[in-house]
C-alpha positions in Angstrom: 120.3 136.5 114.1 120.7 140.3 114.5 124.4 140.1 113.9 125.3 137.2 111.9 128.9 136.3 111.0 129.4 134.7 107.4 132.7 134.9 105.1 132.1 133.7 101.3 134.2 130.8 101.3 131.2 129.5 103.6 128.6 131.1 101.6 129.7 128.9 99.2 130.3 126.0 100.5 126.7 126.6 102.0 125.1 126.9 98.5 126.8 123.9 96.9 125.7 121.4 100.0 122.1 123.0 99.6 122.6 121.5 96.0 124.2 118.9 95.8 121.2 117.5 98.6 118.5 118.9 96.0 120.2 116.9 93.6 120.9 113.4 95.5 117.2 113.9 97.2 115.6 114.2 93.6 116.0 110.6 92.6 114.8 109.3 95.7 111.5 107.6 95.5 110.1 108.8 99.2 111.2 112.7 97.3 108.7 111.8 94.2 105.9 110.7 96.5 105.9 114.0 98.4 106.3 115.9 95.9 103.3 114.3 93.8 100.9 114.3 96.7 102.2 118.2 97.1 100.9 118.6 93.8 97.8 116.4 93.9 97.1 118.3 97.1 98.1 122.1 95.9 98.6 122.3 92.2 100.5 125.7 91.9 100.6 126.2 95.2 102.7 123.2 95.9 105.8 124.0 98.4 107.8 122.3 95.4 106.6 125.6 93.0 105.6 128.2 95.0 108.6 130.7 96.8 111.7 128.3 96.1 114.5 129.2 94.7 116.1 127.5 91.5 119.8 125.9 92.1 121.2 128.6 90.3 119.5 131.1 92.5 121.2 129.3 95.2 124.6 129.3 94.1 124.2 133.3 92.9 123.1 134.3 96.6 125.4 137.2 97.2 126.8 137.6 100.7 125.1 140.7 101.6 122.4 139.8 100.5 122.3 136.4 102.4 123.6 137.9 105.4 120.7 140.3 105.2 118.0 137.9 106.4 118.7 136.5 109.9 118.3 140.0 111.2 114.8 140.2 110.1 114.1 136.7 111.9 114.4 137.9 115.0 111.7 141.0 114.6 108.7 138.2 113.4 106.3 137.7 116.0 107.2 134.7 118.1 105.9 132.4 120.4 108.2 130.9 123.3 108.2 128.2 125.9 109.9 127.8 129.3 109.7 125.2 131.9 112.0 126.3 135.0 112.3 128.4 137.8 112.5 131.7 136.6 109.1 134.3 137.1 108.0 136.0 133.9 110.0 139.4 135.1 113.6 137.7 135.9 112.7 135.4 132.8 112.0 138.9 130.2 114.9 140.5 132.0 117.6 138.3 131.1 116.6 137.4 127.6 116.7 141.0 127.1 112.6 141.0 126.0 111.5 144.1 128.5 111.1 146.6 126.1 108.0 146.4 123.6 109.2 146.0 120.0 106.8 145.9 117.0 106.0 142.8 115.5 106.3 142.2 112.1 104.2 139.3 110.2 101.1 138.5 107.8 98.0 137.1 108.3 97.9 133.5 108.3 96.7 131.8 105.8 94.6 128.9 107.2 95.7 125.7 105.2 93.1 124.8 101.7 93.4 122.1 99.1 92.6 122.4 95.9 88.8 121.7 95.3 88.5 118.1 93.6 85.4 117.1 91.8 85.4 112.9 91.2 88.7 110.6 91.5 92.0 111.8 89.7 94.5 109.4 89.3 98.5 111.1 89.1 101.1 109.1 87.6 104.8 109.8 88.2 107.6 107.2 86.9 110.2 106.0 89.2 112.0 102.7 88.3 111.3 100.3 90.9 109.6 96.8 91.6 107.6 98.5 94.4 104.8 101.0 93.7 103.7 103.8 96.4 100.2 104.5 96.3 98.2 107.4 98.1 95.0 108.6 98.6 94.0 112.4 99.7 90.5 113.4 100.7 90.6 116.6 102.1 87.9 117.1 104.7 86.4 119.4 106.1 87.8 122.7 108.3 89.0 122.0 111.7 86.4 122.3 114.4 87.3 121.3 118.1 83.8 119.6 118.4 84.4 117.3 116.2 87.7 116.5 117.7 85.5 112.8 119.0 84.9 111.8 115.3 88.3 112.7 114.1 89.9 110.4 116.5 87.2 107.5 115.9 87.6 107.6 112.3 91.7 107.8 112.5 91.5 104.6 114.9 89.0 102.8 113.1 91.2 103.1 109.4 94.5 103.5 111.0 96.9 101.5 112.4 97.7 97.2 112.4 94.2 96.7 113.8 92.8 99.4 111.2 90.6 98.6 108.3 93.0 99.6 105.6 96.1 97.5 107.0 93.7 94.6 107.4 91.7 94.6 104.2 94.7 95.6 102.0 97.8 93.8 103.4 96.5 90.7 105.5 93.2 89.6 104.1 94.3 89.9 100.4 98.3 90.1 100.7 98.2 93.3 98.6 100.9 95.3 99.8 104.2 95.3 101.4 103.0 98.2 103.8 99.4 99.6 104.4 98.4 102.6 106.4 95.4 105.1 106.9 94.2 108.2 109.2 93.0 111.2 109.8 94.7 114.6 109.8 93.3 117.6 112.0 94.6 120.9 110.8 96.8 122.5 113.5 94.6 125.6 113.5 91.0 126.8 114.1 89.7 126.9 110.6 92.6 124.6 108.2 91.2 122.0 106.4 91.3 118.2 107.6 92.8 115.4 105.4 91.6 111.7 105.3 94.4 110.0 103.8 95.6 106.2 103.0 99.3 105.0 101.5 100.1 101.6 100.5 103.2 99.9 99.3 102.4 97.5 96.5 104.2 96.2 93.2 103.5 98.0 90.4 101.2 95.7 88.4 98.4 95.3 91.4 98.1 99.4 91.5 95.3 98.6 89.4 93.7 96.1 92.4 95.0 98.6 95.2 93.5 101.7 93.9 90.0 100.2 93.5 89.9 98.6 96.8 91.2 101.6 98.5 88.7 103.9 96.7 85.9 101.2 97.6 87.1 101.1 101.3 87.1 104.7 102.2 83.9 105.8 100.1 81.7 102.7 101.5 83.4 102.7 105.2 82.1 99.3 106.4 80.2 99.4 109.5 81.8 96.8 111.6 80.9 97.0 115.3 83.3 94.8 116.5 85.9 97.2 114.9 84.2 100.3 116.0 84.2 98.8 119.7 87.9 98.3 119.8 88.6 101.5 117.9 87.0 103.5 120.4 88.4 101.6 123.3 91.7 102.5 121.9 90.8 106.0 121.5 89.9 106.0 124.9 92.9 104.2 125.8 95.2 107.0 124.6 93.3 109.7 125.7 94.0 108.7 129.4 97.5 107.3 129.1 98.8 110.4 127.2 100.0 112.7 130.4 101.2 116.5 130.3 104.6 116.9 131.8 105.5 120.2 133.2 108.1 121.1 130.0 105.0 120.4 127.7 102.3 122.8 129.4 103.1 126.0 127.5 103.2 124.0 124.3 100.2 121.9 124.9 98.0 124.9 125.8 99.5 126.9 122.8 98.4 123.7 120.6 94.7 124.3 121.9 94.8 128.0 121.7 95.7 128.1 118.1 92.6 125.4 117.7 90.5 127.8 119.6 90.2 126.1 122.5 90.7 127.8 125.8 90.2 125.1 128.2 91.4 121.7 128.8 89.4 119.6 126.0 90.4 116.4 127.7 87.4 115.5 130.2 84.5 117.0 127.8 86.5 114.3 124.7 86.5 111.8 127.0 82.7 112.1 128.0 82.4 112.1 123.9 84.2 109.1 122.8 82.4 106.8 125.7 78.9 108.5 124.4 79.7 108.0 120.5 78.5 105.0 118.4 79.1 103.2 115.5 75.8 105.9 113.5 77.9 108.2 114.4 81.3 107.8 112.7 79.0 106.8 109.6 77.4 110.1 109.5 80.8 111.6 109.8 82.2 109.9 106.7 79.3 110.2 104.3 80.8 113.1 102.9 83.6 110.8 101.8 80.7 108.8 99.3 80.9 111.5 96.8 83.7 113.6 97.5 86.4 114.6 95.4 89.9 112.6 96.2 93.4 112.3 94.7 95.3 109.2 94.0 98.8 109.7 93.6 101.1 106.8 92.2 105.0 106.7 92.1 106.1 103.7 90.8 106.9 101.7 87.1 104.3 103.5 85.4 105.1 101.3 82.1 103.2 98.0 84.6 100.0 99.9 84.9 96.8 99.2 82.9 95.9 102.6 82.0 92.5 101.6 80.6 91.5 99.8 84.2 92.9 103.2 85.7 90.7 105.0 83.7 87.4 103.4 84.6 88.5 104.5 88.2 89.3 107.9 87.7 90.9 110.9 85.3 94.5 109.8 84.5 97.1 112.1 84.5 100.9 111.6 83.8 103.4 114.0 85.1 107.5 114.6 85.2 109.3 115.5 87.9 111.0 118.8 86.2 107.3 119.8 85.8 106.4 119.6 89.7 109.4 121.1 91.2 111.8 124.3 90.6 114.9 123.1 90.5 
């Protein structure tokens, strides 16, 4: 990193395969999806808009200039792991890291959504008998007590025994594939996302988007389900061991979540004490929360005016949601 080696000739050979994948990746329906949930998710701030570089920007990278970065790498602050039998001293000695040396790096910016008010429906056309259909609630900010609920709620949605694969795919035949969950933030403080995707053709987007929506804003209360969703839970919790190479990076995991004990035998106590009230109260914010529906799919099969009695419709191109 501090001395790298690069001749043009591989410069650009470097710049016209970062390119030519742009290009090839840009027609692919699983690129459309991510970027539309990016955008549903970020507006502005999507990865696909914000600090990327243009193809042309690529291709007129400069040597120097390109070889100018790597060596800046290497003085961010970092975090490493090691699993052997080298003590700290012999370990900092022969990777050279003895000597203090000053750490550059911003503050980090805890992960936010954009602030939705109601349902918003995005449209993006892809031509293709299948449609993809997500849903994005963000939730609230990480917090390690709720860690119980988070795990309820993504077992009791989630999964071939989850509410969304069996409403959606096997009670109605709906879609080709059906999934839900829950996504904790990886730090102390980033927002959580509740989040459902479904495969479906394009003219029952209409049918999917309503029962989805309906699903997720009045969670059923099914004891049977919450019984074997927090058996499950349960389940995992205890089969899911450390091994030795994954201690630094397991505890690192809990330290960047604030957490500065093993959170296993207090969660365990949790899920075996939580009932079925209890993941209800945790998902009545969803009633009347904003959410995002994103669909990629034939956008000339859907019934805009049954959309729009579910939500604001909005039709977007791909040149307008990426750089490129």
């Amino acid at each position: 990193l501090r001395a790298p080696i690069l001749v043009d000739e591989e410069r650009r050979r470097w710049a016209e395969d970062v390119v030519g994948k742009r290009q090839q990746r840009r027609e692919t329906a699983n690129f459309k999806v991510e970027v539309l949930r990016q955008w549903a998710l970020r507006g502005p701030q999507s990865p696909y808009l914000s600090e990327a570089l243009t193809n042309d920007q690529v291709l007129a990278l400069g040597l120097d200039e390109l070889a100018g970065k790597p060596p800046a790498l290497a003085e961010l602050a970092s975090t490493m792991f090691y699993a052997g039998p080298h003590g700290l001293d012999d370990l900092s000695e022969l990777l050279g890291l003895t000597r203090a040396r000053p750490h550059q790096g911003g503050e980090y910016r805890p992960t936010r959504y954009l602030a939705m008010q109601g349902t918003t429906i995005h449209l993006l056309h892809h031509d293709a008998t299948q449609a993809q259909i997500s849903l994005l609630a963000p939730s609230e900010l990480y917090t390690s007590t709720h860690s119980p609920e988070y795990r309820l709620f993504d077992e009791y949605v989630g999964g071939q025994a989850g509410l969304i694969f069996q409403e959606v795919r096997e009670a109605r035949g709906l879609a080709y594939a059906a999934q839900a969950g829950h996504t904790a933030g990886a730090r102390l403080g980033d927002q959580n996302l509740v989040w459902a995707s479904v495969g479906s053709r394009a003219d029952r987007s209409v049918e999917v988007v309503a029962l989805l929506l309906a699903l997720i804003r009045e969670l059923p209360a099914q004891t049977e389900r919450f019984e074997r969703c927090r058996s499950s839970a349960i389940e995992k919790l205890l089969g899911a061991r450390i091994r030795f190479r994954g201690y630094g990076f397991t505890a690192e995991t809990w330290r960047l979540r604030g957490i500065h004990e093993d959170p296993r035998p207090t969660l365990l106590a949790a899920l075996a004490e939580r009932e079925l009230a209890d993941l209800l109260e945790f998902a009545g914010p969803l009633r009347e929360g904003g959410m995002a529906i994103t669909i990629v799919g034939d956008t000339t099969q859907n019934d805009r005016v049954a959309l729009a009695k579910l939500g604001q419709v909005v039709e977007h191109r791909l040149d307008d949601l990426t750089v490129y």
